[in-house]
N, C-alpha and C positions, 0 to 999 in steps of 0.2 A: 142555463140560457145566458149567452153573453148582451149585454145593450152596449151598443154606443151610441155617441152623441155628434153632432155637425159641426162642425170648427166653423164658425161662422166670421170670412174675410169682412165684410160690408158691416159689423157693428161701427162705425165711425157714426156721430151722430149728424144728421143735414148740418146744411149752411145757415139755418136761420135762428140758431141760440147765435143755438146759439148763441126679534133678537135674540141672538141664541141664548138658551137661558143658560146664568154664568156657571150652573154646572156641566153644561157642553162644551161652555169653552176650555174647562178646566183640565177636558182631554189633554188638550195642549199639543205635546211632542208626539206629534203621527208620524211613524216612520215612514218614510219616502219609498218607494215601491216601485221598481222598475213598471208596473203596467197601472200604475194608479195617476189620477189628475194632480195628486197633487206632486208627484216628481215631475208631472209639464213644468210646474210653476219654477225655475229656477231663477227667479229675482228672488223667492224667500231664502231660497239654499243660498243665494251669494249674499243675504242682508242676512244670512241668520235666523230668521224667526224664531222658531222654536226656544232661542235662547230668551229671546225679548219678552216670550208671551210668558216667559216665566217669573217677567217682572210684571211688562202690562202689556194687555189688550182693547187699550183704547177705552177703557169701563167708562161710563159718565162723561163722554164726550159728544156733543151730536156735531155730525158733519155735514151741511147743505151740498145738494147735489143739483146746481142750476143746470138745468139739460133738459131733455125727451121726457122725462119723466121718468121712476122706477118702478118694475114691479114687485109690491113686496109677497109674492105668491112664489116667486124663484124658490126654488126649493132649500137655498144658500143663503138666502135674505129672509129668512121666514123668522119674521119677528124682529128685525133688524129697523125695517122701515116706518117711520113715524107718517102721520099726517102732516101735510104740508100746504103746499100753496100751487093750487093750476090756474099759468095766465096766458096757456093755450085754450082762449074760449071760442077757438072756432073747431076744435080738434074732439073731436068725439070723449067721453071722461071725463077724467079727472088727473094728477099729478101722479094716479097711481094705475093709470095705463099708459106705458112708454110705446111711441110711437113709430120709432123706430130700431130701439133696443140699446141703444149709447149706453143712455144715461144709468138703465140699470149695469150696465158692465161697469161702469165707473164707479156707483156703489159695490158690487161682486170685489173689483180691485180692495176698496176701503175697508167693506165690513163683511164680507163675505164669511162663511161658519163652517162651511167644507163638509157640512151634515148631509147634502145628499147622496143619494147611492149609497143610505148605509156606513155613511163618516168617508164617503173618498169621493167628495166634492172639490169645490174650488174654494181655500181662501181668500181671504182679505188681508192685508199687511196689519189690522187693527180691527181684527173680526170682535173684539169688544164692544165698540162702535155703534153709536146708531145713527142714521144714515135721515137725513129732513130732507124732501124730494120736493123741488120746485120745478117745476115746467114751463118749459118758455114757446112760445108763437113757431110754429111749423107752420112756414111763408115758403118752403123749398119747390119754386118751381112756379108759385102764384104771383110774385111783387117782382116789382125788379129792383133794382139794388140800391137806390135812395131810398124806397120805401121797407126794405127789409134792413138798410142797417137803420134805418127810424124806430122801427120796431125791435131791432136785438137791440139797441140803449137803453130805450124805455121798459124795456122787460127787464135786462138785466140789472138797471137801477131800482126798480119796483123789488126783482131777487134780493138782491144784494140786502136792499133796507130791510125786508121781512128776517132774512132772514137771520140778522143782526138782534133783530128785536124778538125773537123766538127761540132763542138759546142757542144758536147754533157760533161753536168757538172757532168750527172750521168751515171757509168755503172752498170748494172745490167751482172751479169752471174749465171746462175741456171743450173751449169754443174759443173763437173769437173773429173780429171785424175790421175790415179797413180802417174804417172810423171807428173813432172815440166823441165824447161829447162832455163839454161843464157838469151834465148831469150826471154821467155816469162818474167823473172824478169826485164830485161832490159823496157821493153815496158811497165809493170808495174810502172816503174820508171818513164821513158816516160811522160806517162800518169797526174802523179800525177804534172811532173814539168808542166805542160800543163793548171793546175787547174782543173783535174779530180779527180771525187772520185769513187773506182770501189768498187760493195761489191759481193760476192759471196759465194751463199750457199757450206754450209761444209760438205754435202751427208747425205745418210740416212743409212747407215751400221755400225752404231755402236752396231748393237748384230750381228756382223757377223765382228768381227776381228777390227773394226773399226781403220783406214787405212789412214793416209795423205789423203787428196784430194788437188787438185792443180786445180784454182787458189786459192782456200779459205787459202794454207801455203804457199802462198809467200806473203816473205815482202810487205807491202803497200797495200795487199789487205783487207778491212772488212770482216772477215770469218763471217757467221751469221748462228747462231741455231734457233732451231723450238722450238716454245711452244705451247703449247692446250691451253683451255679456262680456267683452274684452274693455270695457268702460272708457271706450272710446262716443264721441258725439255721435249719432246717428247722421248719412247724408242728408236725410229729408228735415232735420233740425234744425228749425230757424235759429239765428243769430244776432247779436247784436248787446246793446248795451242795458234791454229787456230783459236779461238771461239772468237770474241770480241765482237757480239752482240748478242741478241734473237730478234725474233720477233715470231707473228703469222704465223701458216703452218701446223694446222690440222683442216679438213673441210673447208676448203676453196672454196668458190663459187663465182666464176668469170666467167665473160667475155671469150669463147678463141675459138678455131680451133674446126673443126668437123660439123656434120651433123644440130645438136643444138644450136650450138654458145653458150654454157652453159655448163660449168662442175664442177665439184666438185673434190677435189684433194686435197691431204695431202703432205709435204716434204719441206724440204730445200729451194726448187725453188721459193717454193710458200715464205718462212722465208726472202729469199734474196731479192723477189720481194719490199715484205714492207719495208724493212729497204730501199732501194733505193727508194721508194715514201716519206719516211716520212724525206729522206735527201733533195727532190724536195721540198717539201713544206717547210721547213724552209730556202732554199735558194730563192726561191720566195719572200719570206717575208724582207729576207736579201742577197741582191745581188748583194750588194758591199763585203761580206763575201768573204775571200780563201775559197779554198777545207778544209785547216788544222782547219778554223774558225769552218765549220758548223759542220764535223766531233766532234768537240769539245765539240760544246753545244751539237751532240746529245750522244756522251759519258755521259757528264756532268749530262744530263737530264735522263738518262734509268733508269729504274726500280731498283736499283742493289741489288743482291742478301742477300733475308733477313738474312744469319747466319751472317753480319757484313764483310764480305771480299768487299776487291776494284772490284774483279773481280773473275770469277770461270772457270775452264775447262768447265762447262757445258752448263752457261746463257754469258759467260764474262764479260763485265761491264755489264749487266742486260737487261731488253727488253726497245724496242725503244719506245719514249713516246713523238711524236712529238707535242702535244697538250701542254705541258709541256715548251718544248724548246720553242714553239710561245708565250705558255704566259709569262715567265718567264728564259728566256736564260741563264742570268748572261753575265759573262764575256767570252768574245770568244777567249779572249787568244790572242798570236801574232799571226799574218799571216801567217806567213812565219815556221813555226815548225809543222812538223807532230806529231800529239799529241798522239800516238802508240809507244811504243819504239823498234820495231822489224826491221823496215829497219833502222832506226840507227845500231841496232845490227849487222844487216845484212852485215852491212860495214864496221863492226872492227872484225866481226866471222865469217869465210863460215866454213860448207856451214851455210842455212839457220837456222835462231833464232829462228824458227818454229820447235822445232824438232817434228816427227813423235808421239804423244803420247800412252802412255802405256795404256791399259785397267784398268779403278779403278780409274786414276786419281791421283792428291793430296789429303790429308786429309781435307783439304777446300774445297775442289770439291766433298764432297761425299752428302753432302748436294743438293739434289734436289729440295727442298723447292721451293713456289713461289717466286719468285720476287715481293721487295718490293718496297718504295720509294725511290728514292735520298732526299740529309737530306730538311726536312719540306719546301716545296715550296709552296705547297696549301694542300687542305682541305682533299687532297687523302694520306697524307701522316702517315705511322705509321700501314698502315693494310694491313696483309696480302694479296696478290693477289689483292694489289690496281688499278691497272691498269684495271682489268678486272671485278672489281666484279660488278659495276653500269652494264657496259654491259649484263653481263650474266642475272642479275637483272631484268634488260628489256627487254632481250630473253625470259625469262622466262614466263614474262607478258603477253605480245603477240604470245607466244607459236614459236619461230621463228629459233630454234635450228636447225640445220641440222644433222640432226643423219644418222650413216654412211652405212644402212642397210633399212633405210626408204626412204621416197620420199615427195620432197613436189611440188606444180604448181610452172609452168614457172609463169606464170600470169593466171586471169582471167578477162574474161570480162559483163560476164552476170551472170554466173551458182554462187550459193549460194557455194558452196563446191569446192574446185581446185583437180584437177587430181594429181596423184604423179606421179614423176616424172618416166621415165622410163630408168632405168639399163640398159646404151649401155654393151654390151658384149666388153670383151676386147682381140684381137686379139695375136693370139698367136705371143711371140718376142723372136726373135735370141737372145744369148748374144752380146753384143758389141765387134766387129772384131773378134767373134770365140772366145773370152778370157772372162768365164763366169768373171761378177764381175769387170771385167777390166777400167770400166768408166762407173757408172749408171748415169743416170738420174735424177734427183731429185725432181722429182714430185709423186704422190700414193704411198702409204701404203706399205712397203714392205711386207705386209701380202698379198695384192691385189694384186701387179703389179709385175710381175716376169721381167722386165726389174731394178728392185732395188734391 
């Protein structure tokens, strides 16, 4: 009997955020299988995995996942997901019934264990991981949009501090708001004197005015961009002076919410997700590190943009290359110094060092080029789209690409040929609090998903 699963377009989370036991993980290097989920995944094939988890898998790290909530019944997250904090108290549950399925895709991405179907599941970039699930205010469709971004500050400053004070080294947010607020920079603040490091996708409206999002421009946060497989920025990639990293975040096949447990999904959320696993696995590895340490090496180690600039509106310091930071860190710098200069800034300039950025960019940021190496570390160094190109290499070979209009099997288990996958329809979506645009989501294609 064959089963497949629904590629689910619409996991983006609304507008108003807004574990495997470690002798499973120790499988490790699963050969990639022309008809299996885990050759969809070809961000691991181009970051490596298999080599990483050979070092770490994120072991003894918790990651907060401020969103929809997760569920940790996902057959990939089973035992992954702690207790956490629900401050959706008008939403049926608890932090560990996701409401509309984001948020668990977003843990799927992080800590995801690839155990279901028999081990040909979806991983996580730091399936060692375990994943603190906070839940914010699903207002999509009920407030309108002073009262909903009132409510994502206050939720997200209330996340933030919890989840600071509850062990968690990594946060993840794959939201964000027009507005910012004192509180939320404060808690951001917070946070980092705490030893957190928070990163959050920077939205996917950059051909549509492309617009501050908040948290990704306040101080202290990691704003993080999308790149596709040829490691160029994504079009739907906000830009600006917010941007300090890139990662993967088009076709993305994870772990997440819905009828399938399986989706596929393009955007930000998905950009933020990895940069937050690939922060877990080198704090793993080093866990005597600060927050300012590992941030450091993974600046240090990105990909950074081949026209020769330190950093771009478009990639920032370049895409995350945590394979790189594990084998070859360098120096992690002091402790004690956030190695970003914007909340410094932030404290001899209000308002924020963030400013809103202009469409076009700098003359250095017009360059989309891929991302290349940071200077000669190993054997990847000096070629265009190094990061990626062995990956795509061995997509290629085993035929493993996930194309955004096709379909491929959940798994099989008998039949010679796998089913493709089947195209959930996606449910028509209010704008967020009545104010088209007013705080998307960032997960799907804004060609796709009319909630971006």
């Amino acid at each position: 009997m064959r089963i497949s699963r629904n590629v689910n377009w619409g996991a983006a989370r609304p507008g108003t955020v807004a574990s495997v036991v470690l002798g499973l993980l120790l499988i490790g290097a699963v050969p990639a299988r022309a008809d299996s989920v885990r050759s969809d995944q070809w961000h691991l094939d181009s970051m490596q995995a298999e080599e990483m988890w050979e070092t770490s898998t994120g072991e003894n790290v918790t990651v907060a996942v401020i969103d929809s909530g997760v569920d940790p019944s996902n057959p990939d997250l089973l035992g992954q997901v702690l207790k956490g904090k629900d401050l959706a108290l008008t939403s049926p549950g608890d932090e560990h019934v996701d409401y509309d399925g984001h948020g668990t895709g977003m843990a799927g991405l992080i800590a995801g264990t690839g155990q279901s179907g028999g081990g040909d599941g979806a991983f996580g970039l730091a399936p060692g991981a375990k994943i603190l699930p906070i839940r914010m205010t699903d207002d999509t469709g009920k407030v309108n949009g002073a009262t909903g971004s009132k409510n994502f500050n206050d939720d997200l400053t209330k996340g933030i501090r919890y989840a600071a004070d509850n062990g968690a080294k990594v946060i993840n947010v794959s939201s964000g708001d027009l507005v910012g607020s004192p509180q939320l920079a404060d808690a951001v603040k917070y946070a980092l004197q705490k030893g957190s490091l928070i990163f959050a996708a920077v939205g996917n409206t950059a051909e549509s005015g492309n617009p501050m999002r908040y948290p990704a421009g306040t101080p202290g946060v990691v704003g993080v961009a999308s790149v596709g497989r040829d490691g160029k920025r994504a079009d739907y990639s906000q830009y600006g002076t917010q941007v300090d990293l890139a990662a993967p975040g088009v076709d993305m096949v994870q772990a997440c919410g819905g009828k399938t447990g399986l989706c596929k999904t393009t955007g930000t959320s998905d950009a933020s997700a990895i940069a937050s696993a690939s922060a877990a696995l080198i704090w793993s590895q080093h866990p005597d590190w600060t927050n300012n340490q590992v941030l450091r090496v993974l600046l240090n180690t990105a990909g950074g943009p081949n026209n020769g600039a330190e950093r771009t509106d478009y990639v920032g310091h370049g895409i995350v290359r945590p394979r790189i930071a594990l084998k070859t860190p360098g120096d992690p710098g002091p402790a004690d110094v956030y190695p970003l200069p914007d909340l410094a800034a932030a404290e001899s300039a209000k308002p924020s060092a963030k400013p809103t950025p202009t469409k076009g960019g700098s003359e250095a940021d017009e360059d989309e080029t891929p991302a290349v190496a940071a200077p000669a570390t190993d054997d990847e160094s000096g070629n265009a789209a190094l990061w990626i190109g062995l990956g795509v290499g061995a997509a290629a070979l085993i035929g493993g690409a996930v194309a955004v209009a096709a379909a491929r099997s959940r798994r099989r288990t008998a039949a010679p040929t796998p089913p493709p996958y089947q195209q959930a329809p996606h449910p028509a979506y209010a704008p967020p609090h009545g104010t088209p645009g007013a705080r998307p989501p960032y997960g799907g294609p804004p060609s796709q998903d009319p909630r971006v």
